[in-house]
C-alpha positions in Angstrom: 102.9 72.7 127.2 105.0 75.7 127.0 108.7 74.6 126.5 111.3 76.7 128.8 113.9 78.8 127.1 116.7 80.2 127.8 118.0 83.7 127.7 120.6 83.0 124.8 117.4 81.5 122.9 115.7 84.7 122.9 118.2 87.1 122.6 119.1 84.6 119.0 114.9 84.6 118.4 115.6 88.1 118.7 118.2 89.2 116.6 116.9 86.6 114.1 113.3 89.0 113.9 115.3 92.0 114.1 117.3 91.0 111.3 113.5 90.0 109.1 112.4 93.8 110.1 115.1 95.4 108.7 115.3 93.7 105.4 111.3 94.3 105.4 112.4 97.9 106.0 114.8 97.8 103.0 112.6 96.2 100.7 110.0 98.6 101.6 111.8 101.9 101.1 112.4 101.0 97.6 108.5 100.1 96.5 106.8 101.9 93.9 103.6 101.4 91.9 103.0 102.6 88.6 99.5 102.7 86.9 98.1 104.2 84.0 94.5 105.2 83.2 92.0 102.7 81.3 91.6 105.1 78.6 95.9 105.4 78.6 95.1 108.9 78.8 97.6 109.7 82.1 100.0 107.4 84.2 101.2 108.2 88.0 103.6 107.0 90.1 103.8 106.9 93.7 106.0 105.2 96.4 106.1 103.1 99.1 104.0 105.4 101.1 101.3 106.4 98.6 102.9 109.6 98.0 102.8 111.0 94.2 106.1 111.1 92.8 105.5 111.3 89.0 102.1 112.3 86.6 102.7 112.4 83.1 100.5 112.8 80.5 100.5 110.4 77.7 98.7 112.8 74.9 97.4 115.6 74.2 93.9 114.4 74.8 93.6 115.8 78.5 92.9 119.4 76.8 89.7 118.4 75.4 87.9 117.0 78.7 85.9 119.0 80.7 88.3 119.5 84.4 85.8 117.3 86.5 86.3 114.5 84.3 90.4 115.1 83.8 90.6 115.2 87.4 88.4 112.1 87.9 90.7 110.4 85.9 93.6 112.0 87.6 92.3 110.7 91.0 91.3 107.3 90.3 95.0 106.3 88.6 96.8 108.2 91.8 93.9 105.7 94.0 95.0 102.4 91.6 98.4 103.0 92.5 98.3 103.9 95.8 96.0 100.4 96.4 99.0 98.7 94.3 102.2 99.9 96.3 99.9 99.1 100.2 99.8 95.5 98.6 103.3 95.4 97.8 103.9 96.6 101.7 101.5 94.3 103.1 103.1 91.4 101.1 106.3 92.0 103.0 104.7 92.1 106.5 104.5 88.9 108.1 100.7 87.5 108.3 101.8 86.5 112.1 100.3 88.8 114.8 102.8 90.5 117.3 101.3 90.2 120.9 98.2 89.1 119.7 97.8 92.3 117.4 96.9 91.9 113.6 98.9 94.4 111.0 95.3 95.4 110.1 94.7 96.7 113.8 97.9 98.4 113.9 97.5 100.5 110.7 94.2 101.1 111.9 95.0 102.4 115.6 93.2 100.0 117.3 95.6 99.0 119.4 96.3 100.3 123.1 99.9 100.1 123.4 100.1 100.9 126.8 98.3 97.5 127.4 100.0 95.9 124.8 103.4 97.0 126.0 104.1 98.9 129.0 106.2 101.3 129.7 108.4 99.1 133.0 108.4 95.7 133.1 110.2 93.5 135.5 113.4 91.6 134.3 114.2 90.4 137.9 116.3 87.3 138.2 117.0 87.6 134.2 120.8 88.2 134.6 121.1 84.6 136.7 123.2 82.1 134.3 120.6 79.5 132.9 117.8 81.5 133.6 114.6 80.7 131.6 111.1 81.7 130.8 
């Protein structure tokens, strides 16, 4: 049995979630993962969005590999890291589903928004005093 609410309990259910997201949001912007290479050879950084932001070299080692093998190495640190700051994100999502729609649906684009959310929807009778839903 769904219990009734009223319009002052959503619009606090509301501003309580909007208050999670943008804390979320905070925390996000300032992830970063940094990983360096089994062989210690090279270690990257990259931020919350996977996106490179540092490569150093630890030695001069690098100059005697052949370039498909530096770059291998290159590659799977840059992959390490990226798969190191997405955990970080997806540990600050919430594992609840919004609408019925998982996070892993969403970053997936599996989800038909225009179903899940339209575009109108009818808020008749929601300005009445003691109104609920």
């Amino acid at each position: 049995m769904q219990s009734e609410r009223t319009m002052e309990q959503i619009a606090a259910d509301f501003a309580r979630h909007r208050a999670a997201v943008v804390e979320s949001t905070r925390r996000m912007a300032e992830i970063t993962a940094t990983v360096t290479s089994s062989q210690g050879l090279v270690t990257v950084t990259v931020g919350n969005q996977g996106e490179l932001t540092t490569l150093t070299f630890n030695s001069q080692d690098y100059r005697k590999m052949p370039p498909a093998e530096l770059a291998q190495v290159v590659l799977d640190t840059i992959t390490r890291a990226r798969e190191s700051a997405l955990q970080q994100v997806m540990g600050l999502i919430p594992t609840t589903t919004v609408a019925g729609v998982s996070l892993q649906d969403m970053m997936q684009g599996r989800v038909d928004w225009d179903q899940v959310l339209p575009e109108e929807i009818d808020i008749t009778g929601f300005d009445r005093p003691g109104r609920t839903v």
